[in-house]
MARKE-703875 format. One record per residue (C-alpha): x, z negated, y negated. Coordinates in steps of 0.05 Angstrom, whole numbers, padded with zeros to 5 digits, always signed. Example, Ala and Ser with C-alpha at 12.3 -4.5 7.8 and 13.67 -1.06 7.14 Angstrom:
+00246-00156+00090
+00273-00143+00021
This chain:
+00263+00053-00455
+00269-00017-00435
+00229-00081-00453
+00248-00157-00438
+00201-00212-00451
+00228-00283-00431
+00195-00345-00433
+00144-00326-00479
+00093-00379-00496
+00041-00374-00555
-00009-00423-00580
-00074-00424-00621
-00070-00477-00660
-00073-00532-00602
-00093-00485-00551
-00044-00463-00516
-00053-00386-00486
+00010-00361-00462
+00060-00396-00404
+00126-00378-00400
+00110-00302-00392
+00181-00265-00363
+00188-00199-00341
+00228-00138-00352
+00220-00062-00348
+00282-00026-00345
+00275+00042-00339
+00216+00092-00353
+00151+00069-00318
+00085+00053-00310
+00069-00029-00301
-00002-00048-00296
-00027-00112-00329
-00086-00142-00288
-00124-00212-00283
-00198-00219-00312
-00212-00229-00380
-00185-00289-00422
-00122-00300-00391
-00077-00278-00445
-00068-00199-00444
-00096-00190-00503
-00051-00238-00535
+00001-00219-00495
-00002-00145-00528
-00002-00165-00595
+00057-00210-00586
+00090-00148-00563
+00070-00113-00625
+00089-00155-00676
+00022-00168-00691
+00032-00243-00679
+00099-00279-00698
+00091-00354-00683
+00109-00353-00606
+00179-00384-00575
+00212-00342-00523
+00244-00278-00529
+00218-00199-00537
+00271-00144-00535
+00252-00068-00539
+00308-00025-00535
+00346-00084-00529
+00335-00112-00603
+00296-00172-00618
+00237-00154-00644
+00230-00213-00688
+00284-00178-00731
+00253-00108-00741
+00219-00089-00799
+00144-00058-00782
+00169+00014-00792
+00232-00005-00750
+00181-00029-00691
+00147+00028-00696
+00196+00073-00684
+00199+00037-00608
+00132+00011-00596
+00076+00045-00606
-00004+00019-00592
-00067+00065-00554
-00135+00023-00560
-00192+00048-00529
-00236+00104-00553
-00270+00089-00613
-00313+00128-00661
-00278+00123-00733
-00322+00115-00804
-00304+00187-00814
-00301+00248-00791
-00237+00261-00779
-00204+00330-00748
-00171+00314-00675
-00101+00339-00719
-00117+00292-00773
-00117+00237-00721
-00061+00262-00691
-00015+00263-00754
-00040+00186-00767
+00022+00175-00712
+00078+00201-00759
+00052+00151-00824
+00121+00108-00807
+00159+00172-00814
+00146+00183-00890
+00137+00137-00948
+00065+00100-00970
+00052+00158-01026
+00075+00215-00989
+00044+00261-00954
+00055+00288-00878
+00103+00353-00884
+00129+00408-00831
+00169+00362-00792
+00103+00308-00776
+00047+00372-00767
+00097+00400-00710
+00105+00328-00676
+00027+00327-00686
+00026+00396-00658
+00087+00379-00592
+00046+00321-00578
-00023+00346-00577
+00014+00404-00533
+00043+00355-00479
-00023+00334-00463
-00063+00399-00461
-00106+00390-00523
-00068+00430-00575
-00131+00486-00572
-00180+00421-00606
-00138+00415-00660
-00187+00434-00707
-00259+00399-00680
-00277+00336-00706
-00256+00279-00662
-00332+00255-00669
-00348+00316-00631
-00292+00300-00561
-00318+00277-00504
-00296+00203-00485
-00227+00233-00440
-00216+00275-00500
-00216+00227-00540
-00175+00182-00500
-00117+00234-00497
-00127+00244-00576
-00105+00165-00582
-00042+00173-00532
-00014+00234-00571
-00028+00199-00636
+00024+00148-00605
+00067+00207-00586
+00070+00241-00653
+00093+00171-00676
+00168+00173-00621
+00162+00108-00594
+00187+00107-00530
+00147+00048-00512
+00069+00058-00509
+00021-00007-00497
-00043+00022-00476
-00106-00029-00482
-00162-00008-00419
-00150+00053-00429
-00207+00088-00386
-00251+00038-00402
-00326+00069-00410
-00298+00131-00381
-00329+00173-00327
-00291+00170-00253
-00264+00250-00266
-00246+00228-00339
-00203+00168-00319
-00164+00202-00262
-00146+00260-00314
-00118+00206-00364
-00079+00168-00314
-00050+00225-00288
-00029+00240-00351
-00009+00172-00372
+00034+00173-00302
+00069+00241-00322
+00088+00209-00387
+00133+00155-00346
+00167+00226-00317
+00192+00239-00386
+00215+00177-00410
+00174+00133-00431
+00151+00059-00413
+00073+00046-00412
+00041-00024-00405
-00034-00014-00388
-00084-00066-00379
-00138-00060-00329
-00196-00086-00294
-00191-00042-00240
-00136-00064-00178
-00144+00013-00152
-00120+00037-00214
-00055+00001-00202
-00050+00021-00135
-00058+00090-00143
-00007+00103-00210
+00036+00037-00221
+00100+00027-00215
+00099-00052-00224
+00047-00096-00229
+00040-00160-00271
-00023-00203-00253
-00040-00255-00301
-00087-00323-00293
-00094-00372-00343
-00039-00348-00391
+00016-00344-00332
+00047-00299-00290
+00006-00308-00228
+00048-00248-00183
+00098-00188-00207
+00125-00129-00168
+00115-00071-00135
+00037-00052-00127
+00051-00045-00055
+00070-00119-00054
+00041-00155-00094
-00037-00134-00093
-00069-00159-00034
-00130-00188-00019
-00116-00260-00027
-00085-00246-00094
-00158-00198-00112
-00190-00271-00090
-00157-00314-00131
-00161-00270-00192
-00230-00239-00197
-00259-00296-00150
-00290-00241-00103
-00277-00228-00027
-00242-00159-00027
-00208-00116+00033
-00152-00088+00018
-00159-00020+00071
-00104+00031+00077
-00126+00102+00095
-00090+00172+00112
-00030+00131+00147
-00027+00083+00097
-00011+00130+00043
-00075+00108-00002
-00095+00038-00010
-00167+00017-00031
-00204-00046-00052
-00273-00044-00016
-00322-00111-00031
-00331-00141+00039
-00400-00137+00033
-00404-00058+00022
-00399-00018+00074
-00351-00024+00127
-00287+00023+00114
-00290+00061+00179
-00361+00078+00158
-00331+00117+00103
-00280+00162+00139
């Protein structure tokens, strides 16, 4: 599923927060959106969602302009994971779930046979089908996580902006929901993710778009475009970028922890 933005700029008021953001994702994959906070992302995302309308510039999902869907129209091709949250109530995890299909049916109807078995197919494609019936209060923080992404499953959009999405997470918790995040690309579908963490890119992107004061400070290829003078200028920290096992893993070590050799 493909996504153009061109020359997007958006203001607050007189504050300008956005510069002439362009880039495009043509087929399935996984772009990671880095730079520290208060450049834009944010903003960025809900541009991308609809969510705000007063920008100039151009965003095309699927190749329409968004600006000329309806909400349940944009839904159907762009779909939004936050991060894990508790919610008022108690809900069950397929309760949560079947909150994805609510653009499938009218505002006074109810979810039928058709929405439970999207609930069910997505909660299957990432392996938590079995919690279907705990509360979501009761998940652990990745569980949780991976209850959010098949929410936006169950609701078919091809196209899934994901907001930190291991944020508080433990290290074995965010591996499992990247690598799960990264099989979704396998199948189809586009994922924008913003980060804080440069090894997160490097590891499971496909492209990378760094942002720094509401403009497209690099984009490409992880490979080329994170590097330690780029880490510098973004984060304002001395970083070395080290490649270990041949070059087929890159890592960002601090320059003052301990030396990379020390840790082979």
């Amino acid at each position: 599923m493909s996504i153009q933005v061109n020359r997007l700029q958006f203001s607050y008021r007189s504050k300008q927060v956005l510069h002439d953001i362009t880039f495009s994702l043509e087929q399935p994959s996984l772009l990671c959106l880095l730079g520290p906070n208060g450049v834009g992302k944010s903003t960025l995302f809900r541009c991308l969602l609809g969510l705000l309308t007063g920008y100039t510039g151009e965003i095309k999902a699927a190749g329409r302009d968004i600006r000329k869907l309806n909400p349940a129209q944009l839904a159907q091709l762009v779909a939004y994971v936050p991060q894990s949250h508790s919610p008022a109530f108690s809900y069950s995890v397929q309760d949560m779930v079947l909150m994805g299909t609510a653009s499938h049916f009218s505002l006074m109807a109810s979810p039928g046979r058709k929405e439970r078995q999207l609930a069910d197919e997505a909660m299957d494609r990432l392996g938590i089908l079995p919690l279907r019936e705990r509360s979501f209060l009761e998940l652990s923080g990745g569980e949780r996580q991976l209850v959010l992404i098949a929410r936006a499953l169950a609701q078919q959009a091809k196209i899934l902006l994901m907001d930190e999405p291991t944020a508080n997470l433990d290290y074995g918790n965010q591996l499992r929901v990247l690598q799960r995040v990264k099989e979704l690309t396998c199948s189809g579908y586009t994922v924008i993710q913003s980060t804080h963490n440069p090894d997160q890119a490097l590891l499971f992107a496909d492209q990378v778009l760094a942002m720094k004061e509401g403009r497209v400070f690099a984009w490409g290829s992880p490979g080329r475009v994170i590097d330690e003078s780029l880490l510098k200028e973004l984060y304002g920290v001395d970083i070395s970028l080290e490649r270990l096992y041949g070059g087929a893993v890159s890592v960002c070590i601090p320059k003052f922890a301990v030396p990379a050799e020390a840790l082979i």
